[in-house]
Each structure stands twice: as structure tokens, then as C-alpha cells.
N, C-alpha and C positions, 0 to 999 in steps of 0.2 A: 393464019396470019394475025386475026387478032387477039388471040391468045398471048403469043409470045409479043407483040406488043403491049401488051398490058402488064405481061410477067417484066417487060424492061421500064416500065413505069412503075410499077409496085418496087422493083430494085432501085431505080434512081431517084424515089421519094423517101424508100426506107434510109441509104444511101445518106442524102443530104440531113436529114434530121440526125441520124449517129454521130456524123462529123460537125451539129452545131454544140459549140461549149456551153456544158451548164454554169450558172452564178453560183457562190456558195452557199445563200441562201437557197437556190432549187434543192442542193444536195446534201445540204443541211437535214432539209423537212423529209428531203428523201428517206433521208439515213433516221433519221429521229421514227418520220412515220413506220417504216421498217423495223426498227433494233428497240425504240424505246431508249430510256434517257442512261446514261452513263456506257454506251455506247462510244468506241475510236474509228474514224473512219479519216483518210487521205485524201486532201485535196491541196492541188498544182505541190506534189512533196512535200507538207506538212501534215501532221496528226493533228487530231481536233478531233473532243467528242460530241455528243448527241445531247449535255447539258447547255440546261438555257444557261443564262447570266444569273437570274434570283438562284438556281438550284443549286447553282456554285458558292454564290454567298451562303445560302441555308445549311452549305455542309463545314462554316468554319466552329469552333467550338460552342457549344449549346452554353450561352452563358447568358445573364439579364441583362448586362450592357450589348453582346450580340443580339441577342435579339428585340430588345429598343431601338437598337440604331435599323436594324433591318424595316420591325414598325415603322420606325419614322421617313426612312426614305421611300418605303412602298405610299405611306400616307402621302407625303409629297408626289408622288407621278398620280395619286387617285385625285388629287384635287388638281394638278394640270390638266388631266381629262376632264374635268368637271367644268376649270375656267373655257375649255374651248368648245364642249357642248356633247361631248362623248363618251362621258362618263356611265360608265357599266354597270350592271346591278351588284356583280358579286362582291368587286376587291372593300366596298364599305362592310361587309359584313365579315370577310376575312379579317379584315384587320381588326376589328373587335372583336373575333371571336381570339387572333394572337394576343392580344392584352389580356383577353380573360386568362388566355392558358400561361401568362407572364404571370398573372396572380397568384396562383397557382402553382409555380415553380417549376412548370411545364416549357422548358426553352426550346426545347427542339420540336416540339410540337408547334410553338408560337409563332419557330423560326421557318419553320416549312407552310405554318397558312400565309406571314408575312410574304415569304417569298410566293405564292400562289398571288395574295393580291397584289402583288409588283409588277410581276408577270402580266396579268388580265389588265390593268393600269398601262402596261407599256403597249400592248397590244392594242387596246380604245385609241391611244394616240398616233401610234401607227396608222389605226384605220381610219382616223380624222386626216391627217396629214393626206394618207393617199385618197381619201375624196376634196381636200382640196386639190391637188395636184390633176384629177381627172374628174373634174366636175364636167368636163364640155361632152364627156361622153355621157351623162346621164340626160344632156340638151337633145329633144327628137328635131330631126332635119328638115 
């Protein structure tokens, strides 16, 4: 007897977590952690790949005004992390090491660290926002 209740509790637990819907962020990082980046995968009947947002910019044409403009917007989200206290080791050193390889003539090198520190940039502020938003759980009871 209680075997086969337990086997109907391991069924109506497995059961109820199948039929909860995932976000597209769950299934985003799913698929990313899974497939790696340029990756298609469907969610509610749409195609979508497994690039971030910088990776997509870093693949429009390797040229020096593209990749200034990418510098300079990653520089802006590094210093938005910075004004609100989140600021990360890497994306200051990305980004100068993309102006070096700008020097250089290196664009699509520059544009791919750019896009690495925008990325690490947007991620710092993500993880500030979400400790504001959940500070009361870091409060012991």
C-alpha cells in the first residue's frame, strides 16, 4: 500500500511541475545553456535564437564607426553600474582593450570585446535591480 501511494505522489508531483509554464527567460538560458549562442529554438509560436542583444550588435559590419558606437554604448551601461554601486571588474577592461584593437584596425575584434563588456554591464545592473527588488529576503526573521 505504500508503495503505490508514493508512486501516485511521485506521478502528481512530476504531473503538476510539467504543466507549469516556463518565462522566456527560463527557456532562453535553457536553450543558450544547452545549444550555445546562435542557436533557434520556439517559444508560444515564435522563433528566437540563443543570441544575447550585444552578440547581435557585434555581428553588424566590422567597421570603426561600428565599433565606436558599440564602445561607447557598452561604456555607458559600465558607468550606469558603476553610478548605482555594481559595477564589475571586467567590462572596464573590455572596453579598453576594444579601443586598443580600434587602434589597431581590429573592428571586429573590438566589436566582439565591446559587445562582451555590455553584456557583463547589463548583467551588474540586472543583479542590482534584482537585489533591490529582494532585499527583504536577505533580512533574517
Amino acid at each position: 500500500m505504500k508503495k503505490t501511494t508514493m508512486m501516485l505522489a511521485a506521478v502528481l508531483t512530476f504531473s503538476a511541475g510539467a504543466v507549469q509554464a516556463e518565462s522566456f527567460e527560463q527557456v532562453f538560458d535553457q536553450q543558450r545553456a544547452l545549444y550555445g549562442k546562435g542557436h533557434e529554438f520556439t517559444y508560444e509560436g515564435k522563433t528566437y535564437t540563443t543570441d544575447h542583444p550585444e552578440e547581435v550588435e557585434a555581428m553588424a559590419e566590422p567597421s570603426q564607426a561600428n565599433a565606436e558606437a558599440l564602445i561607447a554604448s557598452a561604456e555607458a551601461l559600465r558607468v550606469k553600474s558603476a553610478e548605482v554601486g555594481y559595477e564589475w571588474r571586467d567590462p572596464a577592461r573590455y572596453i579598453e582593450q576594444a579601443r586598443a584593437a580600434v587602434a589597431e584596425g581590429q573592428y571586429q575584434q573590438a566589436m566582439n570585446l565591446a559587445a562582451r563588456a555590455k553584456y557583463q554591464a547589463r548583467m551588474s545592473i540586472a543583479q542590482y535591480e534584482d537585489a533591490e527588488a529582494n532585499w527583504q529576503r536577505a533580512v533574517p526573521e
